[in-house]
N, C-alpha and C positions, 0 to 999 in steps of 0.2 A: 375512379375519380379521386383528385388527390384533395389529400384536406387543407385547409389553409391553415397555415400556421400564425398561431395567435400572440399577441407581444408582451410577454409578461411585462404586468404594470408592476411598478415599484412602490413598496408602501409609504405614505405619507412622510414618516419621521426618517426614512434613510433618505427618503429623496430633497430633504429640509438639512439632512444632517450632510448632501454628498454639496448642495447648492451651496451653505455656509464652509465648507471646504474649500473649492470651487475660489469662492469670495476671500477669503485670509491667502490662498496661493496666488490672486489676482494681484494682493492689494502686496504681498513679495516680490510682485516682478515675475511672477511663474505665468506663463502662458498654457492652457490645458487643451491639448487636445485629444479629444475623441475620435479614434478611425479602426478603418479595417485593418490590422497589422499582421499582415499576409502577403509573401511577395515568391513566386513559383511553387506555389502549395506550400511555402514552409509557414506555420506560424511564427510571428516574432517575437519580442517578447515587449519591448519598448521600454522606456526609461526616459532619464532627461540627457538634455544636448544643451548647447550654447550655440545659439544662430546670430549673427552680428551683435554680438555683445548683450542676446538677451537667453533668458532662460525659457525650453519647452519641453512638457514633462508629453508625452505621449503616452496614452494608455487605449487597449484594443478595447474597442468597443460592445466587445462581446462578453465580455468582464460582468458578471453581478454587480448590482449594484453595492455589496456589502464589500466585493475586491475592490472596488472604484476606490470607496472608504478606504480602506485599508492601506490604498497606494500613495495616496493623496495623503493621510496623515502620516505615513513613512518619511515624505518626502520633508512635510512640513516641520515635521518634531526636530528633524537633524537638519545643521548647515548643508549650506548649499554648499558642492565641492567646487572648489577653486581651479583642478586637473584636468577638468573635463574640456574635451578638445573641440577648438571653435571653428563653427563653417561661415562661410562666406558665400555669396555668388560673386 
């Protein structure tokens, strides 16, 4: 019988600390998203992009909650880079 696997919950103050993150990268123009970043078994690693002239930072979702932290205020301490190549549909 297999076990179910259980979702670790995150503690109060990182999950207050990843939401107000979250919130100052909103209020930049940063779009966040959350996904599986996995494409033919490789893991990916993610980063930010510029999609029609806006900024999207992607981060795997399987990340702790303390790396979410950690990417999220990388991102925010330092300007946004200017070089970063822009997609289109």
């Amino acid at each position: 019988m297999k076990k179910k696997k259980t979702k670790k919950t995150c503690p109060p103050e990182l999950r207050e600390k990843l939401t107000d993150l979250e919130e100052t990268a909103s209020q930049k123009g940063i779009f966040v998203h959350y996904d599986l970043l996995e494409a033919a078994g490789l893991k990916l690693k993610g980063g930010i992009c510029k999609i029609k002239g806006e900024y999207h930072l992607f981060i795997d979702k399987r990340k702790s909650p303390q790396d979410k932290i950690d990417i999220l205020h990388d991102y925010l301490q330092n300007p946004l880079p200017e070089d970063i190549p822009e997609f289109s549909e």
